[in-house]
C-alpha positions as a LaTeX table, in Angstrom:
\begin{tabular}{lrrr}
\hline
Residue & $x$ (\AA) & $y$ (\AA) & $z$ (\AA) \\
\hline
Unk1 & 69.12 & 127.05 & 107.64 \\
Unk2 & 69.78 & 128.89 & 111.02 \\
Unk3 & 71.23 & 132.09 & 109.00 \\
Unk4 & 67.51 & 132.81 & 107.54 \\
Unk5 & 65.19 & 135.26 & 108.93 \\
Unk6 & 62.29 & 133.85 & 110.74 \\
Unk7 & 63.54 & 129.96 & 110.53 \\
Unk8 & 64.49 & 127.83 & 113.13 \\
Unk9 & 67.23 & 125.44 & 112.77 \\
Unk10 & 66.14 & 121.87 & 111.56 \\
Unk11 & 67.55 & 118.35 & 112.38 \\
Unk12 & 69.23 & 115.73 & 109.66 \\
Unk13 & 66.27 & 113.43 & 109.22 \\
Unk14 & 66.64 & 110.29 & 111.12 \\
Unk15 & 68.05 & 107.60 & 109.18 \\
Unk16 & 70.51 & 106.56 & 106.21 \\
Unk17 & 69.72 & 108.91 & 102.91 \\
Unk18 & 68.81 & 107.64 & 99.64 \\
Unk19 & 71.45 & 108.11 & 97.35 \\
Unk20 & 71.58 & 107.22 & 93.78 \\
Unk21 & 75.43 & 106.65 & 92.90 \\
Unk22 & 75.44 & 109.26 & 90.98 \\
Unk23 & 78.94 & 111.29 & 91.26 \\
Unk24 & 79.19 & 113.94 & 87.72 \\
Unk25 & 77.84 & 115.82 & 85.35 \\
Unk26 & 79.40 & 113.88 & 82.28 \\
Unk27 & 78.28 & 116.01 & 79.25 \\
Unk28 & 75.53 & 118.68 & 78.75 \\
Unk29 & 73.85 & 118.78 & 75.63 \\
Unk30 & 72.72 & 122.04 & 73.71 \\
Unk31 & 70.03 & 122.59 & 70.85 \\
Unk32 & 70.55 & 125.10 & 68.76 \\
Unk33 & 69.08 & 126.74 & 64.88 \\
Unk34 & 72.37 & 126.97 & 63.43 \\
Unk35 & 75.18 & 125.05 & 64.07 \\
Unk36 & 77.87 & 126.36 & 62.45 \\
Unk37 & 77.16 & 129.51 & 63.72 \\
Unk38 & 76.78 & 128.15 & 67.72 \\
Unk39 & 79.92 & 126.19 & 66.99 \\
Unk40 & 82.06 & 128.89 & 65.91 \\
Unk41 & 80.81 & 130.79 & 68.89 \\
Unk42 & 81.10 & 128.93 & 71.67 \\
Unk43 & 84.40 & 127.55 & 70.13 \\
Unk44 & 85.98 & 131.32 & 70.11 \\
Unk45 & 85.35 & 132.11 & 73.73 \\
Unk46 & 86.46 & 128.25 & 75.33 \\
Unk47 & 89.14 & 127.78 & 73.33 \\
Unk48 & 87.40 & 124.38 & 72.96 \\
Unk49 & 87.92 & 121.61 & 70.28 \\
Unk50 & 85.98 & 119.63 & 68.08 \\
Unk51 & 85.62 & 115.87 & 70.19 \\
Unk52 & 82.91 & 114.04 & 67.53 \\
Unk53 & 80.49 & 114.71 & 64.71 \\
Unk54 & 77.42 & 113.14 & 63.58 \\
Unk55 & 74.86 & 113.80 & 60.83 \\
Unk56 & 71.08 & 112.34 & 60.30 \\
Unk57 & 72.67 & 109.14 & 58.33 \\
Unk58 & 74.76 & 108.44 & 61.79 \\
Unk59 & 72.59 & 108.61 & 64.04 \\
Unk60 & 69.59 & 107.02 & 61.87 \\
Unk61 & 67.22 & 110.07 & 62.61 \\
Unk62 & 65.60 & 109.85 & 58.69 \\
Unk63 & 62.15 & 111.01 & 60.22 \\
Unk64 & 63.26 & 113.38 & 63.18 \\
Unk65 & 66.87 & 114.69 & 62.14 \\
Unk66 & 69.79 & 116.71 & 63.30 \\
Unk67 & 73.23 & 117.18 & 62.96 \\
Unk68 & 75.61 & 117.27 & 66.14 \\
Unk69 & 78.88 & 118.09 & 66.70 \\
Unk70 & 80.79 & 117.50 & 70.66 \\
Unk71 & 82.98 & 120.23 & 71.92 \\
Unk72 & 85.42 & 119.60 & 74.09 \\
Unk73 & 88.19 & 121.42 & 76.92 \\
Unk74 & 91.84 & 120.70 & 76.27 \\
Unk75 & 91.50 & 117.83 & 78.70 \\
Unk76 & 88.61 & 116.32 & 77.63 \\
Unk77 & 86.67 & 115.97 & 80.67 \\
Unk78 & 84.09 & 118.76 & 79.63 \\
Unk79 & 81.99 & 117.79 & 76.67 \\
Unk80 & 79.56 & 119.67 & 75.08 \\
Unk81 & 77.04 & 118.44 & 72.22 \\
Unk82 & 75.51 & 120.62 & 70.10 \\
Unk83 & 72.47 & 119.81 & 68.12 \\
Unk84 & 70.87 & 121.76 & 65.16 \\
Unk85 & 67.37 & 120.25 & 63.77 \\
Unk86 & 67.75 & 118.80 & 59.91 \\
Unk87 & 64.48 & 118.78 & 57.32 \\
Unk88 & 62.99 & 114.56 & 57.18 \\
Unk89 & 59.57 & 113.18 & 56.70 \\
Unk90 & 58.58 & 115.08 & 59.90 \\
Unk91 & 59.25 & 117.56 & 62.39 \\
Unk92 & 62.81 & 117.46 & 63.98 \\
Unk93 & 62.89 & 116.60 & 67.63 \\
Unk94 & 65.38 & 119.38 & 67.95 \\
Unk95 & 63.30 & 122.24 & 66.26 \\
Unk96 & 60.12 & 121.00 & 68.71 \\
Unk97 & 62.45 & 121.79 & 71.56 \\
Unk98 & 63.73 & 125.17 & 70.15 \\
Unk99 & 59.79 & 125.81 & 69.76 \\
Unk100 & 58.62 & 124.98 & 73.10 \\
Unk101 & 61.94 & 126.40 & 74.34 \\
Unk102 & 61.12 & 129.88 & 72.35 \\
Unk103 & 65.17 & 129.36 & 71.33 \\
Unk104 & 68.32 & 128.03 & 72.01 \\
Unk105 & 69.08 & 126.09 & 75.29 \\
Unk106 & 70.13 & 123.09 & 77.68 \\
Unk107 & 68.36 & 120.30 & 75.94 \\
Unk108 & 69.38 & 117.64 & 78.61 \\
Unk109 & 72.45 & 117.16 & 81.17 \\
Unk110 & 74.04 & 113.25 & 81.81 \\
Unk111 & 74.25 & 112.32 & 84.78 \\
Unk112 & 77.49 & 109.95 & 85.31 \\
Unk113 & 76.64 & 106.63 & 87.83 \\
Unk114 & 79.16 & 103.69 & 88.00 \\
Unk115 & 76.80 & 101.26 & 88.57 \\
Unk116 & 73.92 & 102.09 & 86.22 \\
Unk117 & 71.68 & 99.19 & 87.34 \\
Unk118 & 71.61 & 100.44 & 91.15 \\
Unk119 & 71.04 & 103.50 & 90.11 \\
Unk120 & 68.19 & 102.96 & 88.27 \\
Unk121 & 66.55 & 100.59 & 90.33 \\
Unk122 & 66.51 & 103.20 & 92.93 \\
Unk123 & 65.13 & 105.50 & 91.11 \\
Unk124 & 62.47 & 103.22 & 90.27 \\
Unk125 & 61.91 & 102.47 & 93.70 \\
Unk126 & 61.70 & 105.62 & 94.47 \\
Unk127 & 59.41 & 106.94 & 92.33 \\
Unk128 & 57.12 & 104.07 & 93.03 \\
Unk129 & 56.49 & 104.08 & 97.06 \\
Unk130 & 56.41 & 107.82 & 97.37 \\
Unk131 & 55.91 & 109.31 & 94.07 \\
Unk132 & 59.06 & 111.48 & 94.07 \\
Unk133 & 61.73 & 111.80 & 91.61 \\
Unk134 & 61.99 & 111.49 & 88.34 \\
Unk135 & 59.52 & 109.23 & 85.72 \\
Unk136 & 61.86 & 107.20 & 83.11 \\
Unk137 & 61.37 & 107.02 & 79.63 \\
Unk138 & 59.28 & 104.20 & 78.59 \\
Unk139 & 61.02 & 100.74 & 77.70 \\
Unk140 & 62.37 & 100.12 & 74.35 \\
Unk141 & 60.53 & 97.33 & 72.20 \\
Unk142 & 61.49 & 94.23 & 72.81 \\
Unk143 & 62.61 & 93.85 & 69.04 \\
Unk144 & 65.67 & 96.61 & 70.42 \\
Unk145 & 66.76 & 94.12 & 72.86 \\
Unk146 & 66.96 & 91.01 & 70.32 \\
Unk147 & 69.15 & 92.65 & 68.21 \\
Unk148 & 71.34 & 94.08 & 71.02 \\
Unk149 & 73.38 & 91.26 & 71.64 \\
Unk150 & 73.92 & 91.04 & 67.56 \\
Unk151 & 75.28 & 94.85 & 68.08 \\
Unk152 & 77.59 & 94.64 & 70.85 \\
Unk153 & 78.66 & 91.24 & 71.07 \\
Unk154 & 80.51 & 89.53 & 74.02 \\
Unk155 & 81.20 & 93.05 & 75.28 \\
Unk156 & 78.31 & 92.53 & 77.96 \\
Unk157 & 77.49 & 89.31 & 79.69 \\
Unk158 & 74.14 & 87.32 & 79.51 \\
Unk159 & 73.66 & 88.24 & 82.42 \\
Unk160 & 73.72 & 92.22 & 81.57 \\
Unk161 & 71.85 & 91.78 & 78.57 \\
Unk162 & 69.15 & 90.32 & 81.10 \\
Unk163 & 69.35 & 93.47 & 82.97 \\
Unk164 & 68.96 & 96.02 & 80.81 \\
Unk165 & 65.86 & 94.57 & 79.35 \\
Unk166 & 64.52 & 94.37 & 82.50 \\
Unk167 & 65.20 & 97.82 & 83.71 \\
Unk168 & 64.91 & 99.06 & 80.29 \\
Unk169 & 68.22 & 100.34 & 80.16 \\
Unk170 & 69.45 & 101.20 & 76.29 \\
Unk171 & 73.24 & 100.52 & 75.01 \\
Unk172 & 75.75 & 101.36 & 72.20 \\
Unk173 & 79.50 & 101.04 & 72.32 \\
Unk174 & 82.22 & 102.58 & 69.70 \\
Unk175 & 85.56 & 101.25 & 69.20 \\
Unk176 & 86.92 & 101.43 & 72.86 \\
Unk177 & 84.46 & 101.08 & 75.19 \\
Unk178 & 80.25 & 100.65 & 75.93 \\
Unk179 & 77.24 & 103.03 & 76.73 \\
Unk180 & 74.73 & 102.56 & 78.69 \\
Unk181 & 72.09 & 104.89 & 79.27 \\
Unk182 & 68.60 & 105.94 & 80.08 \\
Unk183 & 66.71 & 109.07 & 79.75 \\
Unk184 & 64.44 & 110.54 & 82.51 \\
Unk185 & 61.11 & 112.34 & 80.95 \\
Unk186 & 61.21 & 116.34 & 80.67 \\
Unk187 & 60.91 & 117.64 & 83.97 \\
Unk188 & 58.87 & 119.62 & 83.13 \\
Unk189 & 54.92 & 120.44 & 81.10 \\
Unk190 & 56.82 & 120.85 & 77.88 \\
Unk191 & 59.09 & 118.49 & 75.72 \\
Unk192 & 62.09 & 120.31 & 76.53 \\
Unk193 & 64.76 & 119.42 & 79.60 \\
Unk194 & 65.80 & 116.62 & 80.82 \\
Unk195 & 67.92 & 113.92 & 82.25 \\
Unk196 & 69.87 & 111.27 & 80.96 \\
Unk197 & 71.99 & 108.55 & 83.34 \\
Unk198 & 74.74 & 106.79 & 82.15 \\
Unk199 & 77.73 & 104.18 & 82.99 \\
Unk200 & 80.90 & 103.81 & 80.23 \\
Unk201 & 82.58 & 100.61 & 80.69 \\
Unk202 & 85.56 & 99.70 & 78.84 \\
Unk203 & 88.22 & 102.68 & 78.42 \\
Unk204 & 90.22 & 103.01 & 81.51 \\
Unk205 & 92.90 & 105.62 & 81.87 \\
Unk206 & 96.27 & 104.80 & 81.81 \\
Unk207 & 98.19 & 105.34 & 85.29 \\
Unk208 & 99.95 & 108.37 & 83.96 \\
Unk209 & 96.78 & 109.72 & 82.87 \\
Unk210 & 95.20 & 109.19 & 86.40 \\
Unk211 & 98.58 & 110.80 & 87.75 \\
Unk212 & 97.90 & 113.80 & 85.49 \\
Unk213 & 94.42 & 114.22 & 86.76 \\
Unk214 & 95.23 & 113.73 & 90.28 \\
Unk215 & 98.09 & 116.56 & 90.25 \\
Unk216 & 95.67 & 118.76 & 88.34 \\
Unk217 & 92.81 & 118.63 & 91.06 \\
Unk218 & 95.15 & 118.25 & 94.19 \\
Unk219 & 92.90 & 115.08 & 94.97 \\
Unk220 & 92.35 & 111.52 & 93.69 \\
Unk221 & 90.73 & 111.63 & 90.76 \\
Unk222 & 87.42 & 109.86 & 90.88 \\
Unk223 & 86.76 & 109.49 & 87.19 \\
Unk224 & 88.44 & 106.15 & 86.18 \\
Unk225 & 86.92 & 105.78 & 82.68 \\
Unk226 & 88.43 & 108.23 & 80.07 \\
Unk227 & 85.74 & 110.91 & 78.46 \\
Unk228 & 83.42 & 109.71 & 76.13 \\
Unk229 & 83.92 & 105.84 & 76.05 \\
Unk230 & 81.55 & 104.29 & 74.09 \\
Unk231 & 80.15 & 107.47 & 72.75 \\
Unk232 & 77.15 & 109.43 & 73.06 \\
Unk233 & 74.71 & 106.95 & 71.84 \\
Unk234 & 73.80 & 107.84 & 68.21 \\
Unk235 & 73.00 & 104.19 & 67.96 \\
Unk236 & 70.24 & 104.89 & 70.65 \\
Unk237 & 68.89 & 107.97 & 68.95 \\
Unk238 & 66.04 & 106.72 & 67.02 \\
Unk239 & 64.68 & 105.05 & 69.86 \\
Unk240 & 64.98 & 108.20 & 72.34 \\
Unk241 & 63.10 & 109.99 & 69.50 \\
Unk242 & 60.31 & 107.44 & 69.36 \\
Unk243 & 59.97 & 107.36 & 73.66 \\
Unk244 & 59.65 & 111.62 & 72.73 \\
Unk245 & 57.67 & 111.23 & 69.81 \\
Unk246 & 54.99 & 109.00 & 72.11 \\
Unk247 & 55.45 & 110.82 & 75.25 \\
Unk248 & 54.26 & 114.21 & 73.24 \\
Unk249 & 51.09 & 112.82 & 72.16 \\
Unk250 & 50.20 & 112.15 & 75.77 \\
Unk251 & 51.01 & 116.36 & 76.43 \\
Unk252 & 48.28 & 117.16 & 73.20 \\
Unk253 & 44.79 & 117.78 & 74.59 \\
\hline
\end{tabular}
């Protein structure tokens, strides 16, 4: 930048930029020891509301649990998860991260794309002629994408379904709308940040609520979809926590 000391202006690169589609932060998602007490917390000084809860049986976590609760701003378009670890036949994901972390923290932020597929074939591209970016979590089994159309139905196309097993892309819908996601590896030597990109299909806003938002930010509201269609993936979980579980052992020495 010209304003530093001791730098000399530099040119735009020559050339269109890559660019990935995505456009917001769509949730960020906290780990914490104690629940209740973060809640409560957090709660007091937003003024925020309770948006969802989930337990160990929801998200089908028996091994690795937690329990979860969403927090959300008065018009819903901030969410925040919270995650405490539970006791199962092993070590919780979530107390691993508060480990490594040495405490409380950002366990991942979702990244919001509308077109999840181009997204993540860029990234893939990306990360494969120049060895930039981000590496993706490895591909579900292909037993996950057999049952998927027995899970959500006609609510994607054959043609989807084709997709996301090729990409690797994970789903899960709830009663209005679908999820689909992908998580990016920790960013960094230890199991704890990372990314997750998503699309939700299936809930758009009414035109008063567009109206609403667009008055509110003094511009047109980008956001079609209202905030967290399809859900957070809980139907997902136990296959995130098998892609950390295997990409852990690869960090032991």
């Amino acid at each position: 930048l010209p304003f530093l000391p001791h730098l000399s202006p530099m040119a735009d690169p020559v050339g269109p930029r890559t660019t990935y589609g995505i456009y917001r932060i769509d949730h960020a998602v906290g780990n914490v020891p104690n629940l209740q007490e973060a809640y409560t917390r957090i709660q007091k000084f937003t003024g925020f509301h309770e948006f969802a809860e989930f337990t160990t049986e929801d998200v089908g976590t028996v091994d690795s649990g937690l329990n979860s609760v969403v927090l959300a701003s008065d018009s819903e378009e901030v969410l925040l998860p919270l995650n405490e670890p539970t006791l199962g036949r092993r070590k919780s994901q979530i107390q691993t991260y508060l480990e490594q972390n040495e405490g409380a923290g950002l366990q991942h932020l979702a990244l919001k794309t509308r077109d999840i597929i181009q997204t993540i074939q860029t990234i893939r591209r990306v990360q494969t002629t120049s060895l930039l970016g981000f590496e993706l979590m490895k591909r579900p089994s292909d037993e996950y994408y057999r049952e998927l159309p027995d899970r959500l139905g006609d609510q994607l196309t054959p043609q989807q379904y084709e997709k996301l097993e090729e990409l690797g892309i994970l789903a899960d819908a709830d009663d209005e709308g679908v999820l689909l996601q992908l998580f990016t590896k920790p960013v960094g030597d230890r199991p704890t940040f990372f990314f997750e990109i998503i699309q939700r299909i299936g809930c758009p806003k009414t035109q008063g609520e567009q109206h609403r938002d667009e008055m509110k930010s003094g511009t047109i509201h980008t956001d079609m979809e209202r905030p967290g269609c399809g859900g957070f993936g809980q139907g997902n979980f136990r296959e995130l926590f098998k892609s950390i579980e295997e990409h852990e052992k690869t960090l032991k020495v």
